[in-house]
C-alpha positions in Angstrom: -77.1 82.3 20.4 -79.1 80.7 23.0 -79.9 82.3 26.4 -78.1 83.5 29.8 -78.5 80.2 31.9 -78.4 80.8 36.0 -78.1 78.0 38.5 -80.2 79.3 42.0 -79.7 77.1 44.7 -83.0 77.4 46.7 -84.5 78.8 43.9 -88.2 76.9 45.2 -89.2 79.4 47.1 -88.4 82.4 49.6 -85.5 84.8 48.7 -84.1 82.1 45.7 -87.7 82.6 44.4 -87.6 86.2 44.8 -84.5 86.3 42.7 -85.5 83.6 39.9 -88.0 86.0 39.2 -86.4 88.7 38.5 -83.7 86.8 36.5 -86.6 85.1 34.1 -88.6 88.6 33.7 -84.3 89.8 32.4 -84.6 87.1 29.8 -82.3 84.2 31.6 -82.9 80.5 31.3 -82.8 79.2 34.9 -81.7 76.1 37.0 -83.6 75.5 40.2 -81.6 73.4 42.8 -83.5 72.3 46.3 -84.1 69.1 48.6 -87.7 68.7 47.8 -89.2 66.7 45.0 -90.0 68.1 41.9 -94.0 68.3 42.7 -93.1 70.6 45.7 -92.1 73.6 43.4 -94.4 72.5 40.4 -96.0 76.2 41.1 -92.8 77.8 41.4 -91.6 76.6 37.7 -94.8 76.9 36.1 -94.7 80.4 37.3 -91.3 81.0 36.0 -92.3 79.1 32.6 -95.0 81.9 32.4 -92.3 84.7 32.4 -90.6 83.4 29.3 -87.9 81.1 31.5 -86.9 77.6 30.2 -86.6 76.1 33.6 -85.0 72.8 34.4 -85.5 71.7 38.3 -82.6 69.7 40.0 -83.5 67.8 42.8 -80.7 66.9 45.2 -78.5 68.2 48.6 -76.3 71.0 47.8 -73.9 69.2 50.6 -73.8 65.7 48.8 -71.0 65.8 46.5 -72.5 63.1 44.1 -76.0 65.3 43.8 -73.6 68.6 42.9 -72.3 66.4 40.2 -75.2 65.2 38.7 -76.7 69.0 39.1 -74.1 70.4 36.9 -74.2 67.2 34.4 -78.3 67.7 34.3 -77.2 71.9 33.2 -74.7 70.5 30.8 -77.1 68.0 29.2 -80.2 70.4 28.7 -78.2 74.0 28.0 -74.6 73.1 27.6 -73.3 76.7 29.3 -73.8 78.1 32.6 -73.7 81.5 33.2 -74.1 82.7 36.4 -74.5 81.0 39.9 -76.3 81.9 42.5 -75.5 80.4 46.1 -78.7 80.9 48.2 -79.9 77.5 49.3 -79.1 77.9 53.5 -80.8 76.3 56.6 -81.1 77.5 60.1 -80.6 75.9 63.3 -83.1 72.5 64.1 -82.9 74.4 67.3 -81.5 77.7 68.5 -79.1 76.9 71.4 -76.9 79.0 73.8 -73.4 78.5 72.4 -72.6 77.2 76.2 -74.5 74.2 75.1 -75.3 73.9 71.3 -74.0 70.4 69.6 -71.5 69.0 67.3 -74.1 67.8 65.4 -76.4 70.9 64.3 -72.7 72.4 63.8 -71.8 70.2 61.1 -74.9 70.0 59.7 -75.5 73.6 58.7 -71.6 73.9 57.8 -72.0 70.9 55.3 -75.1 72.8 53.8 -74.5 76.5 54.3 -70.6 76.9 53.7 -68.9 73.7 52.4 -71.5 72.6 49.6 -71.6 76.4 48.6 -68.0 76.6 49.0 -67.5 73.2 46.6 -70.3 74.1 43.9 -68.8 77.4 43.3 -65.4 75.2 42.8 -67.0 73.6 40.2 -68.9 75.9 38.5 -66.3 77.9 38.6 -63.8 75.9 36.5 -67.0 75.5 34.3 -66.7 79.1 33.8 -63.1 79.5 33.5 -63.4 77.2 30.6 -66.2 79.1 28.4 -64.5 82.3 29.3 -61.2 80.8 27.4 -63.1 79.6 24.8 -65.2 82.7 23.8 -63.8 85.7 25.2 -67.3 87.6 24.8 -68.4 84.9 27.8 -69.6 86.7 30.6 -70.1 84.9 33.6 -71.2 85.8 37.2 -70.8 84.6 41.0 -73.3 86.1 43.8 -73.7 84.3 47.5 -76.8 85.1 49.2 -75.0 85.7 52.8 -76.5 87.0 55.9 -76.3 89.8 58.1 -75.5 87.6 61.2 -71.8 87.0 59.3 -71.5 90.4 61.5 -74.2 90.5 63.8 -73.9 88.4 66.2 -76.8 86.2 67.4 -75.1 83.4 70.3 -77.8 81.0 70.3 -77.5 80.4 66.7 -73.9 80.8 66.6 -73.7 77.8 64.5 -75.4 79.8 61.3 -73.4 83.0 62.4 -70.1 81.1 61.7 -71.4 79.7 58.6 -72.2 83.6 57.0 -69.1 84.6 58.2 -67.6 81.6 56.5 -69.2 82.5 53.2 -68.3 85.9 53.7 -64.5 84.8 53.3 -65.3 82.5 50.5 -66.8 85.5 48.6 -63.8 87.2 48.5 -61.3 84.3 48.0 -63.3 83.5 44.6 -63.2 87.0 43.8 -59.6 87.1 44.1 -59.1 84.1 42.1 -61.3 84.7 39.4 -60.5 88.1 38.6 -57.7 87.2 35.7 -60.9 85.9 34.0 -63.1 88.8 34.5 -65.7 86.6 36.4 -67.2 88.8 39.3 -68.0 87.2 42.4 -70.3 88.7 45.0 -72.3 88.8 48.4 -75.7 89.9 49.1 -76.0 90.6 53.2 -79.9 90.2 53.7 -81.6 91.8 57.0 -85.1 90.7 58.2 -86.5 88.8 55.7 -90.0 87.7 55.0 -89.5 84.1 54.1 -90.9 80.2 55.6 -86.8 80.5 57.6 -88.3 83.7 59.3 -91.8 82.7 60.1 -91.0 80.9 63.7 -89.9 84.8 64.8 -92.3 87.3 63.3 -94.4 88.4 66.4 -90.3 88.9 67.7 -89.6 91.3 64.8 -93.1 92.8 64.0 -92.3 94.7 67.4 -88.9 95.5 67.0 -89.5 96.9 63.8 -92.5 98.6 64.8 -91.9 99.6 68.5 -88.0 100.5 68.1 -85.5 102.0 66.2 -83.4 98.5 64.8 -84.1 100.0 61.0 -84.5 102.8 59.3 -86.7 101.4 57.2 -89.8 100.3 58.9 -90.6 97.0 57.2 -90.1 93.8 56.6 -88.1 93.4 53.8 -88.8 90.9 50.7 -87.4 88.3 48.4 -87.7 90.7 45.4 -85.8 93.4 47.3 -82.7 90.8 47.3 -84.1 89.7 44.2 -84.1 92.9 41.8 -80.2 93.6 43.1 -79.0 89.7 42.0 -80.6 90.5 39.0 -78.1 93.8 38.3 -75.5 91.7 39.4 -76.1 89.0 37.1 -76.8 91.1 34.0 -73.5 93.4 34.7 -74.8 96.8 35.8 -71.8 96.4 38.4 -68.9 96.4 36.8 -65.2 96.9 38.5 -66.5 96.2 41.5 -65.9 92.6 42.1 -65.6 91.4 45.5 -68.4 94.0 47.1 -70.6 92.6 50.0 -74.0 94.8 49.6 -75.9 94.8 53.0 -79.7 94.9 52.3 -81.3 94.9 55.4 -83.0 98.1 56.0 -80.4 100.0 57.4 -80.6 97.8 60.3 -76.1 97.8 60.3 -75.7 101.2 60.1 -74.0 103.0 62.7 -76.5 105.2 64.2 -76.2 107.8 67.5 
């Protein structure tokens, strides 16, 4: 029986990288899905490779419709099963505007990235699942979105990406619903202040507030392999009845504090 195959969007670097990681060290085949071209994550795979992972790299726009096609074709072609998906791949704004005067423009451009190509893929791979799971009933299939504190906090001059997290944040739970006849969880991992390239612009901003305030209650940055050794429960099923759960990882920086 061959291996567990799962499709990270992103998976090139940052948190999807953090995650692919800790999917290949649990024994899964993996799909990497980003914009770049395949000698931009060369590293990436070959480090994966080394961790016992067949790894297939798929380069094309999460948001294009014909490059989520081919994606899923490509997985077909080389494993013939997918197992679990995870949504990760996400931009922020070109430019962080007051809401008063942000564009129509940067809107649309992170919704067609960070909410309807997510939204879409899962569609797809979703039916994809729905299929295996009625043809072997031991099938155990897996959805997790990679969403964002700021679906809740709010940040207004990136209000753009807020109302794309918030966006995913319904889409978690309207898969979960529908999905749950055929015992395919779906969830959503809520990341705080990450260390990633996404995060780098800011980090004198948030090496004092982590250090000079009381935002968390952990004191630290926190890392790709934080979000990526609790995809890695989710995807091997060390959270069962529980589909549908949004799990904040951010340090404690939501809690409600006195």
């Amino acid at each position: 029986m061959s291996k567990r195959v799962a499709l990270v969007t992103g998976g090139g670097r940052g948190i999807g990288f953090g995650i692919c990681e800790k999917l290949a060290a649990e024994g899964f085949d993996l799909v990497l899905s980003g914009r770049s071209d395949a000698s931009k994550v060369f590293d990436a795979v070959s480090k994966l490779e080394g961790l016992g992972a067949e790894v297939l790299y798929c380069s094309g726009d999460v948001s294009s419709a014909e490059d989520r096609a081919a994606m899923l074709k490509e997985i077909d072609r080389r494993f013939g099963r997918l197992d679990v998906l995870v949504n990760n791949a996400g931009v922020a704004p070109k430019e962080r505007a007051d809401i008063l005067e942000a564009t129509e423009d940067s809107f649309e451009w992170i919704m067609k990235i960070n909410l309807q190509g997510p939204y879409f893929l899962t569609q797809a791979c979703a039916n994809w699942m729905v299929e295996q799971k009625q043809a072997n009933e031991n099938f155990e299939g897996c959805i997790i979105n990679i969403g964002s504190i700021s679906a809740t906090v709010v940040s207004p001059n990136r209000g753009d990406y807020c109302i794309s997290k918030a966006g995913m944040g319904m889409m978690s739970s309207l898969f979960a619903a529908r999905l749950g006849e055929f015992s395919i969880p779906v969830f959503e991992i809520r990341p705080g202040i990450i260390k990633t390239n996404m995060t780098s612009g800011v980090t004198e901003k948030y090496d004092n507030l982590i250090n000079n305030t009381e935002l968390l209650v952990e004191k630290r940055w926190g890392v790709p392999e934080d979000i990526g050794k609790l995809a890695a429960a989710m995807a091997r099923g060390d959270m069962p009845y529980a589909s549908g759960q949004v799990i904040y990882v951010d340090g404690g920086l939501t809690m409600n504090r006195l």
